[in-house]
C-alpha positions as CSV (number, residue, x, y, z in Angstrom):
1,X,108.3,177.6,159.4
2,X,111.0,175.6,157.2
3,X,113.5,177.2,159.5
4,X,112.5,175.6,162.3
5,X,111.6,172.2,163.7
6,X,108.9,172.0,166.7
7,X,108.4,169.2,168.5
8,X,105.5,167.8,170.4
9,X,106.4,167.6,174.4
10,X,109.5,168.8,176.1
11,X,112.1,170.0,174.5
12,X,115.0,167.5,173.5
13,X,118.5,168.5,174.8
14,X,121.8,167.7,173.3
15,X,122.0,164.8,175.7
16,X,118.7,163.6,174.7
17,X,119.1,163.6,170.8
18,X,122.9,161.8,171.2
19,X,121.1,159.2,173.1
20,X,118.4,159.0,171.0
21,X,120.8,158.6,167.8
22,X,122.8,155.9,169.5
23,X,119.4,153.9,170.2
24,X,119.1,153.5,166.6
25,X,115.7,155.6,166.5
26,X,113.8,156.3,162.8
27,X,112.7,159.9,164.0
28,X,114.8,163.0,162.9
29,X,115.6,164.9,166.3
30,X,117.0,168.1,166.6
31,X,120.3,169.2,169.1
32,X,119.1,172.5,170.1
33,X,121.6,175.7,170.0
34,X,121.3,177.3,173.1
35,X,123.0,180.1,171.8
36,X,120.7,180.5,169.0
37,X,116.7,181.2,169.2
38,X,114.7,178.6,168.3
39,X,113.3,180.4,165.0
40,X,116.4,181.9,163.9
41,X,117.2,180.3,160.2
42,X,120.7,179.8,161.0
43,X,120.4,178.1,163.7
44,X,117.7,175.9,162.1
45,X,120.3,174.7,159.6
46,X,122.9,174.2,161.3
47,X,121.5,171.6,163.9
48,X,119.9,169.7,161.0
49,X,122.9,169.3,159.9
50,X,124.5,168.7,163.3
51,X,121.8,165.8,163.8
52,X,122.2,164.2,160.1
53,X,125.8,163.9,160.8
54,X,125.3,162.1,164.1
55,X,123.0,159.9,163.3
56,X,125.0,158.8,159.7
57,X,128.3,158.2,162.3
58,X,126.3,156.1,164.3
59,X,124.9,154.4,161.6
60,X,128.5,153.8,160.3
61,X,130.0,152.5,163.6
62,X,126.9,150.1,163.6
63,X,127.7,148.5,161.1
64,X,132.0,148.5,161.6
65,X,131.1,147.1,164.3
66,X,128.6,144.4,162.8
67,X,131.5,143.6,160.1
68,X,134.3,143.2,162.7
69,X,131.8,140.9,164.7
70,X,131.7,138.6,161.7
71,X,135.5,138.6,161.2
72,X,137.0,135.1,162.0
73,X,140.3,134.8,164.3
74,X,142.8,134.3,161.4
75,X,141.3,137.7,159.4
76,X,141.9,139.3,162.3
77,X,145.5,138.4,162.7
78,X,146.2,139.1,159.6
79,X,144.6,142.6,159.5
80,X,146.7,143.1,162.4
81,X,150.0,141.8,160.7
82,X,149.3,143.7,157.6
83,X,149.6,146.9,159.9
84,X,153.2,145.7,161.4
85,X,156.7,147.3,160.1
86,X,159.0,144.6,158.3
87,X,161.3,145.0,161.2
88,X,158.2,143.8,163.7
89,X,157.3,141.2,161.4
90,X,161.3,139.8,161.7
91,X,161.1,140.5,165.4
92,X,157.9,138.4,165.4
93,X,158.7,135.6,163.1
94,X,161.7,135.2,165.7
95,X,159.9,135.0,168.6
96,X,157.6,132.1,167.2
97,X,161.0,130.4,166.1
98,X,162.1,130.4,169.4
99,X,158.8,129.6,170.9
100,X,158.6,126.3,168.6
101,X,162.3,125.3,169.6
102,X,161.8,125.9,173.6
103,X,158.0,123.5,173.0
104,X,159.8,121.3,170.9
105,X,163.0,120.5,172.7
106,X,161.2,120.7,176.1
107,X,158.8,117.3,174.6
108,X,162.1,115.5,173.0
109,X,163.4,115.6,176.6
110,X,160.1,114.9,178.3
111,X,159.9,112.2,176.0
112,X,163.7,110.8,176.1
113,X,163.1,110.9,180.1
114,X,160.1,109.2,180.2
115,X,162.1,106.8,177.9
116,X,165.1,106.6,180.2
117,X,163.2,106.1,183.6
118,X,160.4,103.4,182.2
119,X,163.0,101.2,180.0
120,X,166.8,102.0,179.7
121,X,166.9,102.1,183.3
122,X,165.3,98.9,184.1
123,X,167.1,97.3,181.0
124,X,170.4,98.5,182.3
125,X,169.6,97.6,185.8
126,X,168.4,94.2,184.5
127,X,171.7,94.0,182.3
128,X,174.4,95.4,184.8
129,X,172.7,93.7,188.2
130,X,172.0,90.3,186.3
131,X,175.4,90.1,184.9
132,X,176.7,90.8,188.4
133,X,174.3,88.6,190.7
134,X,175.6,86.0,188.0
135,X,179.4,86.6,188.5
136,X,179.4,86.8,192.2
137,X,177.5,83.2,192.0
138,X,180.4,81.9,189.6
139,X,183.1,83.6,191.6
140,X,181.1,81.8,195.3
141,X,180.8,78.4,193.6
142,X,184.0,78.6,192.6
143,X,185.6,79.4,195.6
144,X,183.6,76.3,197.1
145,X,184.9,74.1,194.6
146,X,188.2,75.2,195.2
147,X,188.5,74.0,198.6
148,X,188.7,70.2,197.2
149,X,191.7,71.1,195.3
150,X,193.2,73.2,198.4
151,X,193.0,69.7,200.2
152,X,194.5,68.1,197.5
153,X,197.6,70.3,197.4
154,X,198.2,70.0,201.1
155,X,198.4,66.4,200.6
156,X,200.6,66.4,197.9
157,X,202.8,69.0,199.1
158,X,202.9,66.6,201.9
159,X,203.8,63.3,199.8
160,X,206.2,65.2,197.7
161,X,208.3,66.8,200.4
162,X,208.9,64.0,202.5
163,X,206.9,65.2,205.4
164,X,204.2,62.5,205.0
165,X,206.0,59.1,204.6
166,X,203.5,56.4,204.3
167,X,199.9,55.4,205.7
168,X,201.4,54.2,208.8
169,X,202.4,58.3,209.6
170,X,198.9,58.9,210.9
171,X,200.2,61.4,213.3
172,X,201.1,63.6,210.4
173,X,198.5,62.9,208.3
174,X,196.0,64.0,211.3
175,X,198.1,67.4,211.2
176,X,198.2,67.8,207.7
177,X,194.9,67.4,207.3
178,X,193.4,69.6,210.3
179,X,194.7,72.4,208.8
180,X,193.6,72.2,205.6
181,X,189.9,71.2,207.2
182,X,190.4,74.9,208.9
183,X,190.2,76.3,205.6
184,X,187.8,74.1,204.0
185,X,184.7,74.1,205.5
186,X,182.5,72.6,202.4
187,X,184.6,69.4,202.5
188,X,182.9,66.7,204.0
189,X,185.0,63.6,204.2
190,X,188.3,62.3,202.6
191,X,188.8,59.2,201.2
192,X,192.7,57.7,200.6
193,X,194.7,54.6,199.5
194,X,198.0,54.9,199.9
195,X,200.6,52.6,197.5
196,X,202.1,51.0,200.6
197,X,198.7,49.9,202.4
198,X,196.8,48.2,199.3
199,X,194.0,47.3,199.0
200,X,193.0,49.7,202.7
201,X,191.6,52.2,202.9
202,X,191.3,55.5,204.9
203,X,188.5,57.4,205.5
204,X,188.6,61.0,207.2
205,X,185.9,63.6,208.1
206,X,185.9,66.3,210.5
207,X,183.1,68.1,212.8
208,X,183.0,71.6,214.3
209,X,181.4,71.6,217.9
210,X,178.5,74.0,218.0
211,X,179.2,75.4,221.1
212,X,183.3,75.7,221.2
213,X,183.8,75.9,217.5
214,X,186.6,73.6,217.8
215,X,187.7,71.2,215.0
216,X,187.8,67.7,215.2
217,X,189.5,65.3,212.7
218,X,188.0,61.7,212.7
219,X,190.1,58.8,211.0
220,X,188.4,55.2,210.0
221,X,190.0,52.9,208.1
222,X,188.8,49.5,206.8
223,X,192.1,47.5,207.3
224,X,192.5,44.8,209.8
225,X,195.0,47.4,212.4
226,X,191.2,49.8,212.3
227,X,191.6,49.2,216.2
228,X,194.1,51.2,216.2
229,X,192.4,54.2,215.3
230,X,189.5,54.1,218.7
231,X,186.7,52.3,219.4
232,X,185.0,54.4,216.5
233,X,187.7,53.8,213.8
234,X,186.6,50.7,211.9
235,X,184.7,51.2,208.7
236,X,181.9,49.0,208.3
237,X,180.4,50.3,204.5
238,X,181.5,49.7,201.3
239,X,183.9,48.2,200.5
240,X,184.4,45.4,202.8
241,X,187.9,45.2,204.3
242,X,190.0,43.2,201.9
243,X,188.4,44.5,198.8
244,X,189.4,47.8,196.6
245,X,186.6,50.5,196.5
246,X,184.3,51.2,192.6
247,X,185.8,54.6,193.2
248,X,189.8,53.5,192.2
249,X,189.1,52.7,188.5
250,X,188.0,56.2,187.5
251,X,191.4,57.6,189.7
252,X,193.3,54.9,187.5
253,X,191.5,55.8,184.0
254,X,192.3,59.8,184.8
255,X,194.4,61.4,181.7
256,X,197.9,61.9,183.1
257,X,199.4,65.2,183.0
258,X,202.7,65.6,181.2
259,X,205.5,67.5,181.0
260,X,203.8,69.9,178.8
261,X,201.2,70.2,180.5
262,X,202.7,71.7,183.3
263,X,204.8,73.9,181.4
264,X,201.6,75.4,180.2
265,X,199.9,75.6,183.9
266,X,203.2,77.5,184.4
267,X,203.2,80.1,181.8
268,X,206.1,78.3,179.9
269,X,205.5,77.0,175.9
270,X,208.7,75.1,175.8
271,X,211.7,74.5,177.2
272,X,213.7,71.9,179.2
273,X,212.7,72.2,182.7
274,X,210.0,71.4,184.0
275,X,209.8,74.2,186.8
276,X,209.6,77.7,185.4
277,X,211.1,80.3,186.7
278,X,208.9,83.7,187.0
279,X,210.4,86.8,187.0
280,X,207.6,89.0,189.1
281,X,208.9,93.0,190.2
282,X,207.6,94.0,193.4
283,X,208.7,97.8,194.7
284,X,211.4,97.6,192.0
285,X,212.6,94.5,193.2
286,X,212.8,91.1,191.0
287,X,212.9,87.9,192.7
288,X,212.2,84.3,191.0
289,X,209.2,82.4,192.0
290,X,208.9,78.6,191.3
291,X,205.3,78.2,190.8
292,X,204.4,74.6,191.3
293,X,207.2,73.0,192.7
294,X,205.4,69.6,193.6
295,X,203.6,68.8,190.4
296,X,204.5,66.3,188.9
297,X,203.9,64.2,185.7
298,X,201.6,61.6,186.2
299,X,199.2,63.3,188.7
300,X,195.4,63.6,187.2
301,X,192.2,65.0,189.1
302,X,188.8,65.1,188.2
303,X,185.1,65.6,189.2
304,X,182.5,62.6,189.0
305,X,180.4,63.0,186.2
306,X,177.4,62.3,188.7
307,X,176.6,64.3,191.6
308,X,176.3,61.6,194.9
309,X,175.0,62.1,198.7
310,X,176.9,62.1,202.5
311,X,175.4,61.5,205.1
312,X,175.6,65.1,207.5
313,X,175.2,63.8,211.5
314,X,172.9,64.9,213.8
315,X,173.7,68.2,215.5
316,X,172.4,70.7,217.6
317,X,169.2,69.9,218.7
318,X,168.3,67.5,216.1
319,X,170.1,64.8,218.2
320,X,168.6,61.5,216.6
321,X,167.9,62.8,212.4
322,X,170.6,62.9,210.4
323,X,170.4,64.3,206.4
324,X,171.8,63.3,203.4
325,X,173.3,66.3,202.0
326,X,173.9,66.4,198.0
327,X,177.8,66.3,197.4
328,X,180.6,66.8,194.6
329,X,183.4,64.1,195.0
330,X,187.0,65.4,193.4
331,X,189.0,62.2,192.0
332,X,192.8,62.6,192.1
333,X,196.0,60.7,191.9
334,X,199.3,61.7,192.6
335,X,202.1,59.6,190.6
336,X,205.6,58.2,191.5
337,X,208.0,60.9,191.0
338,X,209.4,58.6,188.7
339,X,207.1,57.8,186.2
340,X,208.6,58.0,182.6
341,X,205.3,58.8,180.9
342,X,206.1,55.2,178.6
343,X,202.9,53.4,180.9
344,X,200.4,54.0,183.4
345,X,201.5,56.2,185.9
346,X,202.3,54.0,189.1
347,X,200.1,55.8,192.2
348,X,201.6,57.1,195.4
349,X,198.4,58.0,196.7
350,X,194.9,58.2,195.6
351,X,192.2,60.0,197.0
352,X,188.7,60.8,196.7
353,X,187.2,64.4,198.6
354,X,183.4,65.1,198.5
355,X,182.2,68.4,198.5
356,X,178.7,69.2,200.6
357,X,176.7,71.3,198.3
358,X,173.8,72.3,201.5
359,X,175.7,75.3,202.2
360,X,175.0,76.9,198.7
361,X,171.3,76.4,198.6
362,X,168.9,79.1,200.4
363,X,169.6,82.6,199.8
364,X,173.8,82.1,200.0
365,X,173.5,82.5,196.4
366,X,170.8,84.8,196.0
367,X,170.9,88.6,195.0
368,X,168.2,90.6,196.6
369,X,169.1,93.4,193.9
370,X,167.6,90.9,191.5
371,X,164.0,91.3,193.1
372,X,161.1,88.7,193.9
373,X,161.1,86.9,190.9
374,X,164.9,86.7,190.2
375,X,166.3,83.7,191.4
376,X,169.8,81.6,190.4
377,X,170.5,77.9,190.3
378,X,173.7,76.0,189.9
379,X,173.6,73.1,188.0
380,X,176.3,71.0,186.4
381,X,176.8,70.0,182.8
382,X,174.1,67.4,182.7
383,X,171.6,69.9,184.3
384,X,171.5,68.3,187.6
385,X,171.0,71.5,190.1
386,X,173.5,71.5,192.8
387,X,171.8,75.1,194.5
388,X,168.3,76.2,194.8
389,X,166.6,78.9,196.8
390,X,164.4,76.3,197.9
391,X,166.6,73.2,199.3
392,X,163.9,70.7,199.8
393,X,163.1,70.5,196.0
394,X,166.7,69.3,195.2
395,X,166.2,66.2,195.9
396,X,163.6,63.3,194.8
397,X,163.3,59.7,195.5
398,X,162.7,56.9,192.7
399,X,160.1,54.5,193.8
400,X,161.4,52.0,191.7
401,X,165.1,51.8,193.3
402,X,164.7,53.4,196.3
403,X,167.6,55.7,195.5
404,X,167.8,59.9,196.1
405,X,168.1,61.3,192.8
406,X,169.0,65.4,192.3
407,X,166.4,66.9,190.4
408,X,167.4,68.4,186.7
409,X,166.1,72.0,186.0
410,X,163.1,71.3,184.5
411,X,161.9,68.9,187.2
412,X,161.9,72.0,189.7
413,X,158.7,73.3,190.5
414,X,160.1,77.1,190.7
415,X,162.0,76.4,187.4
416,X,159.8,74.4,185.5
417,X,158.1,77.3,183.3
418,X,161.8,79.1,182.2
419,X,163.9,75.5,182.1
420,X,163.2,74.7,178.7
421,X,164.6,77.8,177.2
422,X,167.9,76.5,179.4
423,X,167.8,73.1,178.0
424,X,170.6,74.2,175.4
425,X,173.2,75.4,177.4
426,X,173.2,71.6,179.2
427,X,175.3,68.7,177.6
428,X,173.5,66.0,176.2
């Protein structure tokens, strides 16, 4: 019958035909109406209908599904955009703003920190701790140079006050002297010619015991009254008694200060004395302050051009070696209080004081902010180093002469790959 569609085998079930349709079969199957006999017409046409339908939506989401299989990511997104309100697509475009920024400013800072801990911190570490390992060694060398010229100005406070009369006040001198020592421990030995004792001269050094710590002044002279001083107190180097030292042409060749000059030292661009007065409040308070009252015109000091040696004595328990230290020897001259400034200034006392240099070499000079490979040197004007890390290399001997020489930068083995760059900052 047309009305009616038998099948071979068991009849199929709703549940069979739908699975049958979504298997993608060729055959036509029928979905049964249980309500319905199987040769009445109207049932006939309705599940052929029922089953054309099914298997035509199948058949469509086969192939939906095939098409949105073969869409790529971006048609996608923008099916999916094309569905949004304006108001979600604001919303949206906001939220990728802000996403952008928060990426974008997070890798600026990762970036700028990275930056900051790899290279501005290490160049302002290098700048800041440089700069200061470098000051403190200026301020250190300068404090040890200062002691020469603290000697000095006890002496001459001395001479110019009355309190030491001559080269015969040895008591006095041995007083003044001691306590100037206290303060001075880089000062090695004195050397001084009074006016009234021509051509003699004095020489003074002190020791510090090792075990008491007690100060010991030792005078020498090289006149024929050196008895007089202990069985130790005749000088037997250079010179020879009866002669004047090398040393006393510099002292006499020294520029003489002048009235102006000391009006300057004082703070004072002109006027007719030659003490200024300084006007200094303290707690609301003035007093006047005379700032160098024994001064005079006619006085001169100045460092040797060329560092020398001293011999350091034995000590400890190195009882038999003694070791020639490098030294700094301060010239000075201090003038008759009535020199007129119309000749050569007439001496009241001349001296020579050298400086030890040992204590500045090793690590008294060294930062250990500056690391392994940071080191600092003092050298003078002609490049000679005065301080090292390494002391031993200071020095060098000259085959020829037989004579200790200090070593210029570039002659140090630790300094020798940098020292050229150096070589400018060095007179010539």
């Amino acid at each position: 019958s047309r009305h009616a569609l038998r099948a071979r085998g068991p009849r199929p079930t709703a549940r069979s035909g739908r699975r049958a349709a979504a298997g993608g079969g060729a055959m036509d199957l029928a979905v049964w109406n249980s309500t319905l006999p199987p040769n009445s017409p109207v049932g006939g046409r309705n599940e052929g209908k029922e089953s054309m339908d099914l298997i035509r939506h199948h058949r469509e989401a086969e192939e939906a599904e095939k098409k949105e299989k073969q869409k790529t990511w971006s048609e996608k997104v923008w099916e999916r955009l094309s569905e949004l309100e304006s108001w979600q697509v604001a919303l949206l475009v906001f939220g990728i703003t802000m996403l952008a920024w928060c990426f974008a400013t997070t890798g600026i800072l990762f970036v700028a920190a990275l930056r900051y801990l790899s290279r501005i911190v290490n160049i302002d570490r290098s700048t800041y701790i440089t700069a200061g390992a470098v000051d403190w060694a200026k301020a250190e060398a300068s404090r040890l140079l200062l002691t020469a010229f603290q000697v000095r100005d006890h002496l001459r406070a001395a001479v110019r006050s009355g309190l030491l009369r001559g080269s015969w006040d040895t008591t006095t001198l041995e007083q003044i002297l001691a306590s100037a020592f206290g303060g001075a421990q880089f000062v090695h030995s004195l050397d001084l010619i009074f006016a009234d004792s021509m051509p003699s001269m004095m020489i003074i050094s002190h020791t510090v015991g090792n075990s008491t710590g007690d100060l010991r002044v030792t005078m020498q002279s090289n006149s024929e009254n050196c008895f007089l001083f202990g069985t130790d107190g005749c000088f037997l180097g250079d010179p020879p008694p009866g002669e004047l030292p090398s040393w006393l042409t510099a002292v006499t060749a020294l520029h003489p200060l002048t009235p102006e000059d000391i009006l300057e030292d004082a703070g004072v661009a002109d006027g007719p004395k030659m003490r200024s007065e300084v006007v200094v409040e303290v707690d609301d308070e003035d007093f006047e302050e005379e700032p160098s009252p024994y001064e005079f015109p006619g006085d001169a000091a100045a460092w040797e051009e060329v560092p020398d040696f001293v011999l350091e004595p034995s000590t400890g328990d190195s009882l038999f070696v003694d070791t020639w230290s490098p030294a700094y020897r301060l010239l000075f001259r201090l003038a008759d209080p009535g020199w007129g400034g119309d000749s050569t200034p007439t001496p009241t006392l001349s001296g020579r004081i050298a400086l030890r240099l040992n204590l500045l070499s090793g690590a008294r000079l060294q930062d250990d902010r500056l690391g392994d490979s940071g080191q600092i040197y003092l050298c003078d004007r002609q490049g000679a180093v005065l301080s090292s890390p390494d002391p031993k290399e200071l020095v060098t001997l000259r085959p020829s002469t037989g004579r200790l020489l200090m070593r210029g930068l570039s002659e140090l083995p630790s300094a020798a790959p940098w020292a050229a760059a150096a070589a400018p900052a060095f007179a010539s």
